[in-house]
Structures are given as C-alpha cells and as structure tokens.
PyMOL Python script that loads the backbone (N, CA, C, O; Angstrom):
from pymol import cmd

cmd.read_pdbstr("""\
ATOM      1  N   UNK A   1     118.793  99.100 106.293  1.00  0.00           N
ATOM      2  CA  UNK A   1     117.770  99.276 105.304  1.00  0.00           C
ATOM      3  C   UNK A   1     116.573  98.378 105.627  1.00  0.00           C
ATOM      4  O   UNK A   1     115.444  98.754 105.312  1.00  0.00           O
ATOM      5  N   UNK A   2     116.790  97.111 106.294  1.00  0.00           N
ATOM      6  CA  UNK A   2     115.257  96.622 106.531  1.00  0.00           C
ATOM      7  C   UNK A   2     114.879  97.010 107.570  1.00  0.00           C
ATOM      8  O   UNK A   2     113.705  96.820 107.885  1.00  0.00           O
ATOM      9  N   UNK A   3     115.963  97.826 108.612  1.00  0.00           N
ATOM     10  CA  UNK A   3     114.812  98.385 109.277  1.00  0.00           C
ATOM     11  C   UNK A   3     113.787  98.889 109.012  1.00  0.00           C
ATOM     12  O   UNK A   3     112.642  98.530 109.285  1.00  0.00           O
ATOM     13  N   UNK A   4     114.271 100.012 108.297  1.00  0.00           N
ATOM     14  CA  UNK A   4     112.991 101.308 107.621  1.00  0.00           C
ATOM     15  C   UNK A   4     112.115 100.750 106.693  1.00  0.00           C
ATOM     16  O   UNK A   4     111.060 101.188 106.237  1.00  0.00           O
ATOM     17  N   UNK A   5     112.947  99.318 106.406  1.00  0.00           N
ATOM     18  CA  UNK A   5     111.276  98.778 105.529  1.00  0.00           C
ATOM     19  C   UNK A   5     110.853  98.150 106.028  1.00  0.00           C
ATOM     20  O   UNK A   5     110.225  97.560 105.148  1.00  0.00           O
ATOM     21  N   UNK A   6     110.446  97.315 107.592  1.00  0.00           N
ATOM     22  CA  UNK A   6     110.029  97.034 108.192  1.00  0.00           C
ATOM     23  C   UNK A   6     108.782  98.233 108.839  1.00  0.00           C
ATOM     24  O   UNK A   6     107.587  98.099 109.102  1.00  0.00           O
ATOM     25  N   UNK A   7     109.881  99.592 108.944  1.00  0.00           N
ATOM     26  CA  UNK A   7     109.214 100.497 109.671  1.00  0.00           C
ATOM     27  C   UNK A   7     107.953 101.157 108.560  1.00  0.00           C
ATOM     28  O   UNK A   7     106.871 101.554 108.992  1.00  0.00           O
ATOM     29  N   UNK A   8     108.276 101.180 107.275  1.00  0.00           N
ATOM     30  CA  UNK A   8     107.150 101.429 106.465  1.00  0.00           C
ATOM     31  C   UNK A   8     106.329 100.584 106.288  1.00  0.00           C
ATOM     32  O   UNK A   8     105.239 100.963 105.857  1.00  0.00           O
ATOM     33  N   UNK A   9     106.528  99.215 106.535  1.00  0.00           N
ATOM     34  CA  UNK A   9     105.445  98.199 106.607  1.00  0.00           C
ATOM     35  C   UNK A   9     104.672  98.114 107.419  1.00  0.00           C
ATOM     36  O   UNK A   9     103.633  97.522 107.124  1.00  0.00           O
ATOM     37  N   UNK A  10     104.753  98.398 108.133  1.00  0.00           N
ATOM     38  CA  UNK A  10     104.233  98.640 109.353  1.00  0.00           C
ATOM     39  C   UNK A  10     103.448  99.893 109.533  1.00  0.00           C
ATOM     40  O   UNK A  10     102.306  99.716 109.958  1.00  0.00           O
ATOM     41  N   UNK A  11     103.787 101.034 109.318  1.00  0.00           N
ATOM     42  CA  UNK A  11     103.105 102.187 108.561  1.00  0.00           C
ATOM     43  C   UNK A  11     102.272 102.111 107.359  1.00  0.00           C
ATOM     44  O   UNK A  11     101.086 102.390 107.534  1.00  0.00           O
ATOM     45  N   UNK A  12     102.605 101.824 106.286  1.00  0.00           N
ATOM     46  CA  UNK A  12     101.535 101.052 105.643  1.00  0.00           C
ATOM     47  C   UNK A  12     100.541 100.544 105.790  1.00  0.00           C
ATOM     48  O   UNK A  12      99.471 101.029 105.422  1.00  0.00           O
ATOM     49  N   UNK A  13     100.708  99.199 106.493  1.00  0.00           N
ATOM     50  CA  UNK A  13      99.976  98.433 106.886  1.00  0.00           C
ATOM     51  C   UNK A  13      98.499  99.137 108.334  1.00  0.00           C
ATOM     52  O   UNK A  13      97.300  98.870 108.417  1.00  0.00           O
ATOM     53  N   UNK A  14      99.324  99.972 109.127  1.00  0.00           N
ATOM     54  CA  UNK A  14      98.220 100.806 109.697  1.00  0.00           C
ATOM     55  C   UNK A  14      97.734 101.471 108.790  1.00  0.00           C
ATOM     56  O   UNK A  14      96.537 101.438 109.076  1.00  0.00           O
ATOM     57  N   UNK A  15      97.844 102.150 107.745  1.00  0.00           N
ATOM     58  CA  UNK A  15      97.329 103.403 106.951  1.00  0.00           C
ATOM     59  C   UNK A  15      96.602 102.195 106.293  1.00  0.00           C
ATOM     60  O   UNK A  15      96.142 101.583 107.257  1.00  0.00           O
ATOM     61  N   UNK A  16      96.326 101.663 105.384  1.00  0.00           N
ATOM     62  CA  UNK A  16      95.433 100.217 104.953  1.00  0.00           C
ATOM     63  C   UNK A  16      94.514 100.116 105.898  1.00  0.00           C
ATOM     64  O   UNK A  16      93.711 101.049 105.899  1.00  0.00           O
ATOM     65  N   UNK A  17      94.400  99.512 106.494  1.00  0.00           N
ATOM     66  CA  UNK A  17      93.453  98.906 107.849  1.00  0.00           C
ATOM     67  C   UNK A  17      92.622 100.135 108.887  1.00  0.00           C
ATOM     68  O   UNK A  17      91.558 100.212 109.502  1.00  0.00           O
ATOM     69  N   UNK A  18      93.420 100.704 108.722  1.00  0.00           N
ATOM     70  CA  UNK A  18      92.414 102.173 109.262  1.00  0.00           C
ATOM     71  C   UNK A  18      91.615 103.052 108.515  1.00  0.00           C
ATOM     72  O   UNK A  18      90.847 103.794 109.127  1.00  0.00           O
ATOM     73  N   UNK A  19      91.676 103.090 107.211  1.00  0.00           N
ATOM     74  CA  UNK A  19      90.869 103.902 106.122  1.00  0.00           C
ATOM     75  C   UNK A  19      89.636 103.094 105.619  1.00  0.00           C
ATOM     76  O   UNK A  19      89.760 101.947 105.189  1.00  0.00           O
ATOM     77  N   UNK A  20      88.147 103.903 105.709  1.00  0.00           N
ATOM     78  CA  UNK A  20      87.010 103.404 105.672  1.00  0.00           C
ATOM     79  C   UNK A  20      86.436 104.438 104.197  1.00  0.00           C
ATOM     80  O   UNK A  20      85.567 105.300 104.329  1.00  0.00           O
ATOM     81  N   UNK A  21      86.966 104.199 103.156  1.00  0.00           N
ATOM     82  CA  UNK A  21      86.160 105.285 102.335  1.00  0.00           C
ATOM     83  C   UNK A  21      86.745 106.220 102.798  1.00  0.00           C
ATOM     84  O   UNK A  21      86.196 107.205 103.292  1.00  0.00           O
ATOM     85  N   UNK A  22      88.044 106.022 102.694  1.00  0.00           N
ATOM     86  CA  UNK A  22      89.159 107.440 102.307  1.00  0.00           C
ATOM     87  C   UNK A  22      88.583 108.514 103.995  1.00  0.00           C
ATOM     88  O   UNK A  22      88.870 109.709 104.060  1.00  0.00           O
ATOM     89  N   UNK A  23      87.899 107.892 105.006  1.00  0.00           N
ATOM     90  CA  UNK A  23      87.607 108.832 106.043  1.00  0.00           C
ATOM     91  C   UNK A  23      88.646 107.774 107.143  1.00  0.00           C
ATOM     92  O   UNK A  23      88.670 106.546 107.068  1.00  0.00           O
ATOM     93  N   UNK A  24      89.368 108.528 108.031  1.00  0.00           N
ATOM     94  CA  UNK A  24      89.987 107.591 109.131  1.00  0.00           C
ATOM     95  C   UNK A  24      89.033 107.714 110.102  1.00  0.00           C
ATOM     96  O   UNK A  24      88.150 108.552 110.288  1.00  0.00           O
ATOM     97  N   UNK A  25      89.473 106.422 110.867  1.00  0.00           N
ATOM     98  CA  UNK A  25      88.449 105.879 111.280  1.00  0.00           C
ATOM     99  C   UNK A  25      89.301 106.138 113.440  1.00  0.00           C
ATOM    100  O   UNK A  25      90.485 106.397 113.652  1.00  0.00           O
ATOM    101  N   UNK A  26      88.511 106.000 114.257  1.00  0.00           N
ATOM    102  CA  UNK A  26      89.331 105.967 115.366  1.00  0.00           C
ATOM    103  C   UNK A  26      90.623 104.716 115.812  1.00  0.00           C
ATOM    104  O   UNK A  26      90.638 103.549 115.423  1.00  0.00           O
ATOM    105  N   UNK A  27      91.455 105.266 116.563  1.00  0.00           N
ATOM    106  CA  UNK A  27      92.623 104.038 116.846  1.00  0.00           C
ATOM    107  C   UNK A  27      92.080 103.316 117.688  1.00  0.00           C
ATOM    108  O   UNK A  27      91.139 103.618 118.422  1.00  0.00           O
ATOM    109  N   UNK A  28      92.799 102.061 117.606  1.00  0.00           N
ATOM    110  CA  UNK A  28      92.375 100.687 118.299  1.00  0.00           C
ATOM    111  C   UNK A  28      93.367  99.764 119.008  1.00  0.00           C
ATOM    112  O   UNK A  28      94.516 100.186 118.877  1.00  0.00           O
ATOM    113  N   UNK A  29      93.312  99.044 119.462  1.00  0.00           N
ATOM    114  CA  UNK A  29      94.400  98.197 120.051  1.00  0.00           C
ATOM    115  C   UNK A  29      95.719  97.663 118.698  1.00  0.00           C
ATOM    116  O   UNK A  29      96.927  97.650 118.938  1.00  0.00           O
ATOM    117  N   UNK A  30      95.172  97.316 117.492  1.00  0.00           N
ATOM    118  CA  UNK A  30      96.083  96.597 116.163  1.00  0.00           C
ATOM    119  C   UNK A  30      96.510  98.049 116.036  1.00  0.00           C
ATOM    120  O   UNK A  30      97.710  98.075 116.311  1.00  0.00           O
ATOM    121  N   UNK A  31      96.059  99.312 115.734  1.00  0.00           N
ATOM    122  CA  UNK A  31      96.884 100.613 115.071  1.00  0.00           C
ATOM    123  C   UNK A  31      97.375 100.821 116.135  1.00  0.00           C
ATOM    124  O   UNK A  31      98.182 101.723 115.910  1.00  0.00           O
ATOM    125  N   UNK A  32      97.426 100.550 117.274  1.00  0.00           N
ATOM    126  CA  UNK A  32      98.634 101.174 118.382  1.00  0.00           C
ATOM    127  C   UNK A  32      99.796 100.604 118.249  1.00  0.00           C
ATOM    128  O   UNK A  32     100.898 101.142 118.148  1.00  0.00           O
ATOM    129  N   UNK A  33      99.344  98.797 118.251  1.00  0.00           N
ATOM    130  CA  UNK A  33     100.167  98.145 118.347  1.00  0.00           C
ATOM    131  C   UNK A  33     101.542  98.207 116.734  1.00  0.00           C
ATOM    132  O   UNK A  33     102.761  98.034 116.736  1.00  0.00           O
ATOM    133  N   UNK A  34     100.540  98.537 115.562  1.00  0.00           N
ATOM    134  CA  UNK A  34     101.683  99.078 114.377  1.00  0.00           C
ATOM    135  C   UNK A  34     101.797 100.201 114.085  1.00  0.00           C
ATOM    136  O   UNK A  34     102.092 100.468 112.921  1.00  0.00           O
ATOM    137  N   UNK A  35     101.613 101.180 114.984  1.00  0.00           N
ATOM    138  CA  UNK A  35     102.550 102.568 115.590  1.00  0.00           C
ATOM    139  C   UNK A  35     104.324 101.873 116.419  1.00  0.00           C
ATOM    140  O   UNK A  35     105.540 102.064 116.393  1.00  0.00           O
ATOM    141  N   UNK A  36     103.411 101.139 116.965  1.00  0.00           N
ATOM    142  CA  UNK A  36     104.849 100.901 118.279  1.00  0.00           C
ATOM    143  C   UNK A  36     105.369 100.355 117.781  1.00  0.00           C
ATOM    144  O   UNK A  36     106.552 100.615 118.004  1.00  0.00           O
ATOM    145  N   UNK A  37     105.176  99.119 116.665  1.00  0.00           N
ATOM    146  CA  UNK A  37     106.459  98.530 115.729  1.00  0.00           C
ATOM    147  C   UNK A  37     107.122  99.077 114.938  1.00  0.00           C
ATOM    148  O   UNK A  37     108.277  98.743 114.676  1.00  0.00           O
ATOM    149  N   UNK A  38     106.250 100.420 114.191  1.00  0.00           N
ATOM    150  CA  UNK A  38     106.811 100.893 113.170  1.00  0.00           C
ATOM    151  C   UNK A  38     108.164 102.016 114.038  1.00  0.00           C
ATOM    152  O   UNK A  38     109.365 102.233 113.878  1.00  0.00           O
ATOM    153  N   UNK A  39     107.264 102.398 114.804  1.00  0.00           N
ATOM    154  CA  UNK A  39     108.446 103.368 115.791  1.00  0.00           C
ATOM    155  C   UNK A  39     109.397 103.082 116.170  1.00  0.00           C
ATOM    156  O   UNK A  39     110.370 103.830 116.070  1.00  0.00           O
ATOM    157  N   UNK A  40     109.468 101.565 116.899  1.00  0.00           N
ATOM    158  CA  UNK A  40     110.700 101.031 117.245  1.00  0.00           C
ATOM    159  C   UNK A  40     111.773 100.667 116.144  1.00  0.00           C
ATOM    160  O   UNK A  40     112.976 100.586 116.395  1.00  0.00           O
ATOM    161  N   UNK A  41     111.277 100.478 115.037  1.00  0.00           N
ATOM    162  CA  UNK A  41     111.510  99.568 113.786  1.00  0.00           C
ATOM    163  C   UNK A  41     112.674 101.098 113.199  1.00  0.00           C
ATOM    164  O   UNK A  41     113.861 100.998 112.888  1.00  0.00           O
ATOM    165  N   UNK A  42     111.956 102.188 113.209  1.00  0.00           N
ATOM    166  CA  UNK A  42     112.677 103.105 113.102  1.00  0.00           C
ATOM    167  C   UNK A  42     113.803 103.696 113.958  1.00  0.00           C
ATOM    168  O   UNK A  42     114.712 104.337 113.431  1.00  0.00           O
ATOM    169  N   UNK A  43     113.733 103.447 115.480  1.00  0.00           N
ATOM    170  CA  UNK A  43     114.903 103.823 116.495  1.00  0.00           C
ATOM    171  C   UNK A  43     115.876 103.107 115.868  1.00  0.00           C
ATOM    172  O   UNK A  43     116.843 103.715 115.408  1.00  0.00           O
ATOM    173  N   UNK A  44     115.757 101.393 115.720  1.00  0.00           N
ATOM    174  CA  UNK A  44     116.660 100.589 115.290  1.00  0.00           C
ATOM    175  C   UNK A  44     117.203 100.966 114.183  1.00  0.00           C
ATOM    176  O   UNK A  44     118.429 100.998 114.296  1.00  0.00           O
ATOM    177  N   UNK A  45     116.782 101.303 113.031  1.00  0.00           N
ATOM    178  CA  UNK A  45     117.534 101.700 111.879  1.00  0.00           C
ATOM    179  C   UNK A  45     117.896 103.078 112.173  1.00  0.00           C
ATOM    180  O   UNK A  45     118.396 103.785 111.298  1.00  0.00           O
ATOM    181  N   UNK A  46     117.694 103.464 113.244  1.00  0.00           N
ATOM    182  CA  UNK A  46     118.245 105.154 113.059  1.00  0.00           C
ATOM    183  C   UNK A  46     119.809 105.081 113.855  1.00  0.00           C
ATOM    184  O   UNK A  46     120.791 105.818 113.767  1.00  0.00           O
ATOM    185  N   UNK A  47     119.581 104.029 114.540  1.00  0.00           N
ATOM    186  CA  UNK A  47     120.617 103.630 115.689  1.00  0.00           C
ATOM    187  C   UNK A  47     121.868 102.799 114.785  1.00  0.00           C
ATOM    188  O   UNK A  47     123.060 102.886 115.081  1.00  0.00           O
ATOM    189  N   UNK A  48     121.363 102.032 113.699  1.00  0.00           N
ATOM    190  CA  UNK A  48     122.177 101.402 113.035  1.00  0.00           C
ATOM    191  C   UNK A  48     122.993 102.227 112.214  1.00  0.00           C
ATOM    192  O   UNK A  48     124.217 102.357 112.191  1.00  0.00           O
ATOM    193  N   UNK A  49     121.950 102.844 111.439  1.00  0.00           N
ATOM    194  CA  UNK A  49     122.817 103.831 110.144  1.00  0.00           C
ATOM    195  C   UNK A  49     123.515 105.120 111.083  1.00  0.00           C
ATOM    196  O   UNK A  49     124.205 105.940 110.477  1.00  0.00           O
ATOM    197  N   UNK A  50     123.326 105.259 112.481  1.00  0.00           N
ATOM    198  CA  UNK A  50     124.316 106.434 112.938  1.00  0.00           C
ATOM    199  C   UNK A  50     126.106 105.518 113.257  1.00  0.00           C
ATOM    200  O   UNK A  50     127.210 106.060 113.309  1.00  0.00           O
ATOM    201  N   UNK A  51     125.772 104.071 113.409  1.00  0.00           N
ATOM    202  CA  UNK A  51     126.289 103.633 113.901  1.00  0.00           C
ATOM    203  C   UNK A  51     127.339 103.104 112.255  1.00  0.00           C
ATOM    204  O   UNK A  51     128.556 103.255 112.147  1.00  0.00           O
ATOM    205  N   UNK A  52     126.856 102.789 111.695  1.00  0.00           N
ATOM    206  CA  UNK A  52     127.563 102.663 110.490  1.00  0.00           C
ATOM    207  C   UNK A  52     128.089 104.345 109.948  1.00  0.00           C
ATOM    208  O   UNK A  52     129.154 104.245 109.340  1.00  0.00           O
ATOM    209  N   UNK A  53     127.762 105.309 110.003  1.00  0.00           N
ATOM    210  CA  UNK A  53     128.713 106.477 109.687  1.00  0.00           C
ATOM    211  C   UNK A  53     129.278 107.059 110.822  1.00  0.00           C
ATOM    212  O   UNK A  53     130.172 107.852 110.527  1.00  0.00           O
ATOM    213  N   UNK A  54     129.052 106.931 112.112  1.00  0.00           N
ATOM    214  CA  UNK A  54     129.648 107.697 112.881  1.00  0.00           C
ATOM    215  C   UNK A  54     131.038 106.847 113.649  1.00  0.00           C
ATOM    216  O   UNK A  54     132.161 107.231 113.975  1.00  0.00           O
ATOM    217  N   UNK A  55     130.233 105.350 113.750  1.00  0.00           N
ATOM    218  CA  UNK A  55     131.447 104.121 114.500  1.00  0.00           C
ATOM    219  C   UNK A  55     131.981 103.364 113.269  1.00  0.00           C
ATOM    220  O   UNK A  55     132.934 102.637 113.550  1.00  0.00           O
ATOM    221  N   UNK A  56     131.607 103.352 111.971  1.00  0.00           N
ATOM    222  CA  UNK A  56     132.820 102.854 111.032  1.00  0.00           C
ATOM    223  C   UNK A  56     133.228 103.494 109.856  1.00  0.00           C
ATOM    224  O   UNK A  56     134.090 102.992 109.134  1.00  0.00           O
ATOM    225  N   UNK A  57     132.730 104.465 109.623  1.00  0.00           N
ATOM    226  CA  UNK A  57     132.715 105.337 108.849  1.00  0.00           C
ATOM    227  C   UNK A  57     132.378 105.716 107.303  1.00  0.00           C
ATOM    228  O   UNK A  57     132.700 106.588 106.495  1.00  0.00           O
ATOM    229  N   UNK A  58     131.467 104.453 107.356  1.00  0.00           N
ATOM    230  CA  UNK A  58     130.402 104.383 106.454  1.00  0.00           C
ATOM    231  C   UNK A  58     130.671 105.765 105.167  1.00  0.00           C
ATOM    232  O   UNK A  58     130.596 106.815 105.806  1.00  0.00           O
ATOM    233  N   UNK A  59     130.883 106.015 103.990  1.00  0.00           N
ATOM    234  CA  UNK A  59     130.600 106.911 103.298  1.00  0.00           C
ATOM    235  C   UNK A  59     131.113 108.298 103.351  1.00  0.00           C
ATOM    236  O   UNK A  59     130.779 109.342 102.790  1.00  0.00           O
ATOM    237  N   UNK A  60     132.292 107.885 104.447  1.00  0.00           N
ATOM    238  CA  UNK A  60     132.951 109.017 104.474  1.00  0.00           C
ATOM    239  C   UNK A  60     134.444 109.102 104.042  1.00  0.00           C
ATOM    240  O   UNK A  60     134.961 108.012 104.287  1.00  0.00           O
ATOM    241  N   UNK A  61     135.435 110.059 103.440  1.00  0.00           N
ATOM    242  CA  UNK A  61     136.451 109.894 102.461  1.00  0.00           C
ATOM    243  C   UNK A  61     137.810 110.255 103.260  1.00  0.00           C
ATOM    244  O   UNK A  61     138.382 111.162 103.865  1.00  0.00           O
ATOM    245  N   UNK A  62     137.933 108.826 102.811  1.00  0.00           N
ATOM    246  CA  UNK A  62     139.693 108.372 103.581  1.00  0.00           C
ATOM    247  C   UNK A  62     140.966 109.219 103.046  1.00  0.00           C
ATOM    248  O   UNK A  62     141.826 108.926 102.217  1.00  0.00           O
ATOM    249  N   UNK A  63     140.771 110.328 103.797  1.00  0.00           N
ATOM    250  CA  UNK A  63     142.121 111.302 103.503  1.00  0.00           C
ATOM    251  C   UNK A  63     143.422 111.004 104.579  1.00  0.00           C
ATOM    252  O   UNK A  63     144.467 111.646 104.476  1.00  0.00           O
TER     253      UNK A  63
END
""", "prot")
cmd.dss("prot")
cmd.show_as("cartoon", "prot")
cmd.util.cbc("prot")
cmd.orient("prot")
C-alpha cells in the first residue's frame, strides 16, 4: 500500500507543478523525473501485492 501512495504522490505532485491556468504546460527534466518514480513506485507495489496473493496467499480461502 505505500507503494501506490508513493506512486500517487508522485503523480500528483507532477499534475500540481505542471498546470499553468488549468492549460499543461510542456515536460521538463522534474516531470520526467516524477513519471519515473511514480512508475517504478508502481512496478514495486504491483510486484508486491502479486507476491502477497500469488506466493502467500493473501485473501484467498483455506479449503
């Protein structure tokens, strides 16, 4: 879970900083750079939560 809220912070935080009067504005070295955190930020939690239902079985019913 902090991945993905890392990964929305980070998303956020580009969507903030890039809006000039509700018009976007062109990318720059800082919005690349919190694309690539937010992206990675998301592999990691996607990698975790497969890894918690698929390798321990997270939420699934012990018959």
């Amino acid at each position: 879970m902090g991945a993905m809220l890392c990964a929305f912070t980070f998303f956020a935080l580009r969507l903030l900083l890039r809006l000039d009067e509700l018009q976007p504005l062109a990318p720059d070295a800082l919005s690349l750079m919190l694309d690539t955190g937010g992206f990675l930020s998301l592999v990691i939690g996607g990698w975790l939560g497969g890894k918690l239902v698929y390798g321990y079985g997270v939420g699934q019913d012990q018959e």
